[in-house]
N, C-alpha and C positions, 0 to 999 in steps of 0.2 A: 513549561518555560514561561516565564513573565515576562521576560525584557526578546527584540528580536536576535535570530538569530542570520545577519544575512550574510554570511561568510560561512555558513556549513554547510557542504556540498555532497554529505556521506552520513550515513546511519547505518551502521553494524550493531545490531542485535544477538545473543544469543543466548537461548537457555534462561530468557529472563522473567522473573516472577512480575512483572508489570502488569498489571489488571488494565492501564491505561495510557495512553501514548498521545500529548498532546504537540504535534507539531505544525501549526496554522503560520507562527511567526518564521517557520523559514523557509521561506518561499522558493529558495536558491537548493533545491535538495537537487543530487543527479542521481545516487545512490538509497534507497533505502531496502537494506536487507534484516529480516525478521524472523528469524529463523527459531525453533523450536521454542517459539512464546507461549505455550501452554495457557497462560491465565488471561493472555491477551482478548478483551471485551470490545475494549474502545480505542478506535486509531480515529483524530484529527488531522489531517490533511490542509494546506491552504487551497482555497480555491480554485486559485491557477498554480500547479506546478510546471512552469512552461522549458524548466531542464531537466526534468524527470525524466533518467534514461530506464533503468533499471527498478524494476520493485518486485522483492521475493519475500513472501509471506507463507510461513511454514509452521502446522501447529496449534493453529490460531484457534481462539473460542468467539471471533467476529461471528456474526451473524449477518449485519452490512458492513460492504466497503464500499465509501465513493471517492474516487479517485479525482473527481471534477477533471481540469482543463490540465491534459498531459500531452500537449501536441507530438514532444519526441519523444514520448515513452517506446521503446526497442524492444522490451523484454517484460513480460507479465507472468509470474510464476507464482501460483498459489497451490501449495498442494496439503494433503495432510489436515484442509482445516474442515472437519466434518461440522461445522454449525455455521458454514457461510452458505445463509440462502437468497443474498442480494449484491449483485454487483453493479455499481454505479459511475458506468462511464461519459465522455463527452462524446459526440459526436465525430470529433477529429481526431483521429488515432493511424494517422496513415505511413507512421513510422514503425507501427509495429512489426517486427520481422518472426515476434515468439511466443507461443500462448502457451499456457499452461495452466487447467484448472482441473486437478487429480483429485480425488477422494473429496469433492463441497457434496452442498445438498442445494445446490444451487437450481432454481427454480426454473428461471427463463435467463437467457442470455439473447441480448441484441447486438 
């Protein structure tokens, strides 16, 4: 996306041949669900997503995620993605009530 997007508060994925996901310019995300993205390499994230309730990631060919600055993230579901071997959180996560990280190759988790 070139121009921003600060009025999108939802990302529904599904089934999509997307190699690459760049969304830095919408900071305003609460939803992002990503569900059997098979060719998915590369997710952009903005640095702070500070409404970030929700993010399910299923499928994936990540190898990292950093998810930077998600104070109210709620809900962390990643399953299915056998090539994620780095995950990149903030420090402050004290809203989360849900983890889910099924079938990575996920190295070390702090």
């Amino acid at each position: 996306m070139s121009v921003g997007c600060l009025k999108l508060t939802s990302v529904d994925i599904e089934g999509s041949r997307l190699s690459a996901l760049d969304l830095r310019l919408a900071p305003n995300l609460e939803k992002l669900l990503l569900s059997e993205c098979n060719n998915l390499e590369k997710l952009h994230l903005p640095g702070r997503c500070l409404n970030l309730i929700e993010l399910t990631l299923t499928d994936s060919n990540l190898r990292t995620l950093d998810i930077g600055l998600t104070p109210n993230l709620r809900w962390l579901h990643i399953d299915e993605s056998d090539s994620l071997e780095e995950l990149h959180m903030a420090n402050e996560c004290q809203k989360l009530t849900k983890l889910n990280l099924s079938h990575s190759k996920l190295r070390t988790f702090d």
